[in-house]
matplotlib code that plots the C-alpha trace (Angstrom):
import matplotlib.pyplot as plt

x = [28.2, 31.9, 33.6, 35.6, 32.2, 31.0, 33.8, 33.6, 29.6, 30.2, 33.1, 30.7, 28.1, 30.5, 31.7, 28.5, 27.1, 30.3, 30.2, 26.8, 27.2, 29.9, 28.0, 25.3, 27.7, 29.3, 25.6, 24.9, 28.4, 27.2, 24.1, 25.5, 27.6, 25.7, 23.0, 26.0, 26.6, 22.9, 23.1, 26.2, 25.2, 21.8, 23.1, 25.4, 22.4, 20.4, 23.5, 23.8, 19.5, 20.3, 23.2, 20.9, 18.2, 20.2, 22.3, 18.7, 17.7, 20.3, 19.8, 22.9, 21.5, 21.4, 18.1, 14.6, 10.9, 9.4, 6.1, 3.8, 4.6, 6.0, 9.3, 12.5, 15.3, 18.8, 21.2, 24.0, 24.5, 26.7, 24.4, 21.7, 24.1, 25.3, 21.2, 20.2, 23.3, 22.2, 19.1, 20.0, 22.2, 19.6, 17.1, 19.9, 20.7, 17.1, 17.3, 16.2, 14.3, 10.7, 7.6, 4.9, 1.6, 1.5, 5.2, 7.5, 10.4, 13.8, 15.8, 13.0, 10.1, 8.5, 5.5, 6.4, 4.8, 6.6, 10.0, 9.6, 8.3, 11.6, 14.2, 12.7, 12.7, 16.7, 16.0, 13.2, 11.0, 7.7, 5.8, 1.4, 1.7, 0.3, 1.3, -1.4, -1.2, 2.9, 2.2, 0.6, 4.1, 6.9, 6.9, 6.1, 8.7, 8.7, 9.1, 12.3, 15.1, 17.2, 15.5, 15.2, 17.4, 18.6, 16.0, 12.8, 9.3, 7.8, 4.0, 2.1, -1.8, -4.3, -5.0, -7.7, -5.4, -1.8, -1.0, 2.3, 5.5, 9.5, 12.6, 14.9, 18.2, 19.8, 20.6, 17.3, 16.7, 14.5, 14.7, 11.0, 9.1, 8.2, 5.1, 5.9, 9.5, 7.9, 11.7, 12.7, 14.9, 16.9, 16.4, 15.9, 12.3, 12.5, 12.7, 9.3, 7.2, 4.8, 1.7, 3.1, 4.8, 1.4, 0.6, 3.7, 1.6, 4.4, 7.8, 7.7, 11.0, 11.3, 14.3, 15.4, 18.0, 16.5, 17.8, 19.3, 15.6, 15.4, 12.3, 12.3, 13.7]
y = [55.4, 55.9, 52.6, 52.2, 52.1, 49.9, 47.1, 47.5, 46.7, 43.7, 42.4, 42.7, 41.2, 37.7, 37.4, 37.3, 34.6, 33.0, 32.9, 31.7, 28.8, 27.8, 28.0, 26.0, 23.4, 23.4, 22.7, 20.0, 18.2, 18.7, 17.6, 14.1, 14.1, 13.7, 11.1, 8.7, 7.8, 6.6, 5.2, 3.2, 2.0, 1.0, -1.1, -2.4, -3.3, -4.7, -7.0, -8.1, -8.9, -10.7, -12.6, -13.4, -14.5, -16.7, -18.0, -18.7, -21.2, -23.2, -26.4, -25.9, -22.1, -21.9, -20.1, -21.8, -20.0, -21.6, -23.8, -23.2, -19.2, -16.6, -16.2, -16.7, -18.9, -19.2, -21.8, -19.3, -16.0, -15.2, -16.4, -13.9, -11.2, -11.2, -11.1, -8.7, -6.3, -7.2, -6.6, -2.7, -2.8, -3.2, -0.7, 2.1, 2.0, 3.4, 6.2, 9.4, 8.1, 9.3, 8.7, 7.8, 6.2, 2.3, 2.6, -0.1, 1.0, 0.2, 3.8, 5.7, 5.7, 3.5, 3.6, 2.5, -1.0, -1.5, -0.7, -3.4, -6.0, -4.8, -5.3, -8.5, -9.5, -9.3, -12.7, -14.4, -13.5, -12.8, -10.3, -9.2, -5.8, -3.5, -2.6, -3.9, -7.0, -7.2, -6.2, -10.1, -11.5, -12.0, -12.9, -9.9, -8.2, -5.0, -1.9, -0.7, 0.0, -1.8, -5.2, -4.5, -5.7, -4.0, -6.0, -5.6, -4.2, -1.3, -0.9, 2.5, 3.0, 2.0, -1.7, -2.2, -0.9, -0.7, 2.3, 2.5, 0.5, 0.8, -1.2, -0.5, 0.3, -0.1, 2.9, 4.5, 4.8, 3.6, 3.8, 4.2, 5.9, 8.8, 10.7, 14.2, 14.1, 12.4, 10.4, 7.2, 8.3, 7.2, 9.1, 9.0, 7.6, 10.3, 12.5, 10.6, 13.5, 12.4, 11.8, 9.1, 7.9, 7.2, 4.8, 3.0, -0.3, -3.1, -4.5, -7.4, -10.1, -12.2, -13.0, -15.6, -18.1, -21.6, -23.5, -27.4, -28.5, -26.5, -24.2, -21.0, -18.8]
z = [-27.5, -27.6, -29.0, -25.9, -24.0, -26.7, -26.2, -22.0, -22.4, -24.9, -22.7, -19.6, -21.0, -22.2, -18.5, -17.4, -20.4, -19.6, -15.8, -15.5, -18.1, -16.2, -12.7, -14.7, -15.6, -11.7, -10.5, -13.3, -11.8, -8.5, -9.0, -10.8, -8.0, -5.1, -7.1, -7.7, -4.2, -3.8, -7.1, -6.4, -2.9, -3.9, -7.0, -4.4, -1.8, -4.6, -5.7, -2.0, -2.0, -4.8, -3.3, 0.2, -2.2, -3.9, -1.0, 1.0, -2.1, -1.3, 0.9, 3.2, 4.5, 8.0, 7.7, 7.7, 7.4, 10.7, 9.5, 13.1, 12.7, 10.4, 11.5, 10.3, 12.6, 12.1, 13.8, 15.4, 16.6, 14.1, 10.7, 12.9, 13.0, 9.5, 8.6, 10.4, 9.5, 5.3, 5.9, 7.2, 4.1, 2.1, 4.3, 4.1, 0.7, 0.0, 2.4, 0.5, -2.2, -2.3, -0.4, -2.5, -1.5, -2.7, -4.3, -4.1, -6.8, -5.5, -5.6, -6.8, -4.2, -1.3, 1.1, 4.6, 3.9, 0.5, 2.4, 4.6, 2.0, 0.0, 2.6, 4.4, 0.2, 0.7, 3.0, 0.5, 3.1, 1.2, 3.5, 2.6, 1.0, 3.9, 6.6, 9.0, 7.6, 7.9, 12.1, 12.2, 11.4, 13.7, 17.7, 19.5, 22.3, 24.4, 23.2, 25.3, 23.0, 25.4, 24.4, 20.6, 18.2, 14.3, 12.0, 14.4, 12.9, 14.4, 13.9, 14.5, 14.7, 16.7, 18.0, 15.3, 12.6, 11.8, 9.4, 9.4, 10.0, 10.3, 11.2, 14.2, 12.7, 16.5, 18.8, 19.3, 15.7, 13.0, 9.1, 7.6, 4.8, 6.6, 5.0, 6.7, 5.5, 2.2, 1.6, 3.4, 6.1, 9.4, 12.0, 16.2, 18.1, 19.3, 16.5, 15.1, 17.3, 20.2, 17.9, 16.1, 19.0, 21.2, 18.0, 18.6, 19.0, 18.6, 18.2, 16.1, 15.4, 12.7, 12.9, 15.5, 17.1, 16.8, 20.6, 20.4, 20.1, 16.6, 18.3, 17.7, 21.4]

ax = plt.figure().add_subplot(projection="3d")
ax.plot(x, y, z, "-o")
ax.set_aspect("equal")
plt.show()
């Protein structure tokens, strides 16, 4: 091979090595990239859990676990407000991590049931680890997305059993650990397909305004 054609090949072949390492690198950046968002805001949501749980200790918190049912009151409509927007804080920093049957590891992977028992956590409200048991808490109100509020359970399944649950993020939607999209997402009722929707079974609030007589509304 002529030395000219020599030195063309060898100088082909380095721009390729060359190219591709530095596409490699590009992807690894990418890559890091788009984890650190999630990373960041689900340190930050994790902080703020730990801030609620610390702030719910304390004697002067406006919040109170009810002792005649499992829900949680608060004394104005702005101390409900501000829980109910930390407590989709906490939900949406987990969007995108993994489904995984019976996982409950805070940016790493959830079943629906473990969501919920993390995010309600946020309030040091202690909820049973599945999700039929989780349905039995709250007060119960319609399903019309015109009545629900940001913070309210959803329960899917049948009336004898409650396989799956999720928590109405406002607008028509709901954040759950969806097993077909195997990753905890947000996304539309709508989008959540007619078969799971005929199992819609409930709406369920725990969190509540408490009237002048300190009952739960």
């Amino acid at each position: 091979m002529p030395r000219f054609a020599r030195l063309f090949a060898l100088a082909l072949t380095l721009t390729l090595v060359l190219s591709h390492d530095a596409f490699a690198q590009r992807s690894t950046r990418q890559k890091r990239v788009r984890r650190k968002p999630f990373a960041a805001f689900s340190e930050s949501a994790q902080r703020l859990k730990d801030s609620l749980s610390i702030r719910m200790s304390e004697p002067h918190e406006v919040a109170a676990l009810s002792t005649d049912m499992p829900l949680l009151t608060v004394s104005s409509l702005t101390a409900e407000s501000a829980m109910r927007d930390s407590l989709l804080t906490v939900a949406r920093s987990q969007i995108g991590a993994r489904y995984r049957l019976g996982a409950q590891a805070p940016g790493k992977a959830f079943d629906c049931s473990g969501l919920i028992r993390y995010v309600m956590g946020a309030l040091s409200f202690t909820l049973p680890r599945t999700a039929h048991e989780q349905s039995k808490f709250g007060r119960e109100v319609a399903r019309d997305t015109a009545n629900l509020r940001p913070g309210d359970l959803l329960t899917f399944g049948t009336k004898r059993r409650i396989t799956h649950i999720g928590i109405y993020a406002g607008d028509g939607k709901v954040i759950h650990a969806s097993t077909s999209r195997r990753q905890v997402v947000e996304t539309s009722l709508a989008s959540l397909g007619p078969t799971l929707l005929r199992k819609w079974q409930s709406a369920r609030r725990l969190i509540t305004l408490a009237d002048s007589t300190g009952d739960a509304q």
